[in-house]
N, C-alpha and C positions, 0 to 999 in steps of 0.2 A: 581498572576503569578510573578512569578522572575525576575531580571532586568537580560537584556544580555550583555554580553554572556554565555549560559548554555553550561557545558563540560556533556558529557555521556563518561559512561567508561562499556567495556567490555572485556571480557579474553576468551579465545580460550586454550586446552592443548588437544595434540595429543601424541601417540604412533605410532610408524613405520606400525600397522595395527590398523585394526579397523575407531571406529568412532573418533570424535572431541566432545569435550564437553565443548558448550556455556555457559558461565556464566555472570554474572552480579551482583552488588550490591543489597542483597538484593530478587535477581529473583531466581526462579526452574531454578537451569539448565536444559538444552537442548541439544539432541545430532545431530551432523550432518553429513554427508558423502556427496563424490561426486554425483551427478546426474548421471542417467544411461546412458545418453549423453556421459559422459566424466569416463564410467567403472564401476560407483555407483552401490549400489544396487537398487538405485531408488525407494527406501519405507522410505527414512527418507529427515528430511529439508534438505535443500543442499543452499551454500550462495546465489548461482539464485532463489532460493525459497525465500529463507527468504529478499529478497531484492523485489521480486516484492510483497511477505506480505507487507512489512513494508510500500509500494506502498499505497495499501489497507488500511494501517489501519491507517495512515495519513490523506488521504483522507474522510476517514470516520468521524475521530474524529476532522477533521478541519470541516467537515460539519456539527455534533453535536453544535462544537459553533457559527457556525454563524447560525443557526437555533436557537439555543437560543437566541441569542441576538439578531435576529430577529425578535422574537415571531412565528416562523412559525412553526404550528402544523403537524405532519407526526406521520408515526407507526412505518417504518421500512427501511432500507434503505439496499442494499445488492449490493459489487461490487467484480464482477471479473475483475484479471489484469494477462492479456499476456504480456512479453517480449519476444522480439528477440534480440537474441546474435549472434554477427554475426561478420564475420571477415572484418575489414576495413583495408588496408594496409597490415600491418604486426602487429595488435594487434586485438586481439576478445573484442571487448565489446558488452554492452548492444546500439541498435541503433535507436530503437522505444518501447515504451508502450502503450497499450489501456487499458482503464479502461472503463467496462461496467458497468454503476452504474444504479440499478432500484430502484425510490423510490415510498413508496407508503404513500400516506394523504390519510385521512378522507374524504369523502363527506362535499362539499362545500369548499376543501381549492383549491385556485386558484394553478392549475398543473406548471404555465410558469412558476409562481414566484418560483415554486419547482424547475426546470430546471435552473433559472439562479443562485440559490443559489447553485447550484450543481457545476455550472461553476464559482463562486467565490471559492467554495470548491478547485475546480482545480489550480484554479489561485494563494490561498492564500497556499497549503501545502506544505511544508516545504522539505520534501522530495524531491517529484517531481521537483521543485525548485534547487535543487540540482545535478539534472541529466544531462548527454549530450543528453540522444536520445530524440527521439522528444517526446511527451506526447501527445495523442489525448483523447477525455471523449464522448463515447458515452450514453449519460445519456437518461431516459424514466423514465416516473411517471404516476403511475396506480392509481384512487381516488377508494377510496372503493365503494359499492355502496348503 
């Protein structure tokens, strides 16, 4: 790993219609438009989308390493994340997340130690870390049978 601090860079270009086209160093670009919320067509990412992904996949890949560095055996792990946007004052933002994460071990890996590593996952990502609204983790761990 790299010493910090790490900059990321991304580019945004628009036309007066149409979509947005995300790019990055290196990445497929990606197209995006409003959410059907706010007039979208509501079939493409949209920044609420792509902010509560990146929720996800933070989460995910923060728990990848400390289950490695753990040693802790699992097969699959799978999280959905809601945001609410919602208006405070006089500005909309984001004011809560839930992330429902299920994970699932092998027969014979202890489930709790699965749970509290899920809740270090919460604790340790970087993302979420970054947010205002509140962050709750409803995590569950299925053992194979």
């Amino acid at each position: 790993m790299q010493s910090f601090p790490h900059t990321y860079h991304a580019r945004a270009l628009a036309n007066p219609q149409g979509n947005v086209t995300l790019s990055g160093d290196g990445l497929a670009p990606i197209a995006s438009a409003p959410p059907a919320e706010f007039g979208g067509p509501g079939d493409q990412w949209s920044p609420e989308t792509l902010l509560v992904a990146a929720i996800a996949d933070c989460f995910l890949l923060t728990f990848r390493a400390i289950a490695e560095a753990s040693k802790f055996e699992w097969s699959a792990l799978e999280c959905a994340v809601s945001g609410q946007l919602d208006r405070v004052e006089r500005n909309v933002s984001f004011t809560a997340f839930e992330l429902r994460a299920t994970l699932d071990v092998p027969a014979g890996v202890d489930p709790v130690r699965g749970e509290k590593l899920m809740e270090k996952a919460k604790a340790n990502c970087f993302v979420t870390n970054s947010l205002k609204g509140a962050v709750e983790l409803v995590a569950e761990v299925t053992v194979a049978a």
